[in-house]
N, C-alpha and C positions, 0 to 999 in steps of 0.2 A: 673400568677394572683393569689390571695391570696384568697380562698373560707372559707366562713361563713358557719355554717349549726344552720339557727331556727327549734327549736323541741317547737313547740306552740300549743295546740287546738285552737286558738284565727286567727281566719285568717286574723283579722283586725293587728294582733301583726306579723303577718309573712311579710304582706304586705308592712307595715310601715318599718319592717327591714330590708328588702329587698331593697323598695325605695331608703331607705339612705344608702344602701351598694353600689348600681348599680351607684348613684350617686358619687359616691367615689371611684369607679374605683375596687369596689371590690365586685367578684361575688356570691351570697346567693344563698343558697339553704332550701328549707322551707319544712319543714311533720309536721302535728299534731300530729304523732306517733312515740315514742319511737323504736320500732321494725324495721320500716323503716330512723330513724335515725341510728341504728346501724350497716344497709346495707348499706347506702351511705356512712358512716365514712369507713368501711370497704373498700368499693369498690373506694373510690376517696381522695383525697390528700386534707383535710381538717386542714385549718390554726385556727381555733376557733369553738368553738358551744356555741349557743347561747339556753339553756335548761328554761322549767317552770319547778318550782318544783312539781308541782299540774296536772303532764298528765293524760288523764283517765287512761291508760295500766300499767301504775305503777311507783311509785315514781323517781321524777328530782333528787332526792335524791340519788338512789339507782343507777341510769345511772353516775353520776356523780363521784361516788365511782367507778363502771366500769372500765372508763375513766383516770381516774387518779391510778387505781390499775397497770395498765399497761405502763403509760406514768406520772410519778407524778407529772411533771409540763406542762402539757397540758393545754391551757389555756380555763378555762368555765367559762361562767357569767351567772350563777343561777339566774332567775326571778320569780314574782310571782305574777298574774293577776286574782286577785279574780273575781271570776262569779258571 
């Protein structure tokens, strides 16, 4: 099964993308935080992330460089959810 992982402070933005993932047969995994998004990527077999650029802990920006420094076509969909 193909695992998502949202990194959202917005719990209504995790929820909603979770919904339509489980819907689809494919299983999300949700944190507000950066820090604990880069333990599950870590620790689980992660098909996409779904990143804000705007987390408190530190720029969707800077994870996202991360992410692709080690894997360059790893695939992320940068979001961004004004408060």
């Amino acid at each position: 099964m193909n695992t998502v992982l949202v990194i959202d402070p917005d719990h209504s933005i995790r929820q909603t993308v979770g919904y339509v993932c489980e819907n689809c047969g494919v299983h999300c995994i949700g944190t507000p935080y950066l820090s604990e998004g880069r333990k599950i990527r870590k620790s689980q077999s992660i098909n996409l992330i779904i990143v804000d650029l705007f987390v408190p802990e530190k720029s969707g920006f800077s994870f996202i460089d991360e992410v692709t420094a080690h894997e360059p076509h790893f695939p992320v969909i940068a979001t961004y959810s004004p408060l």
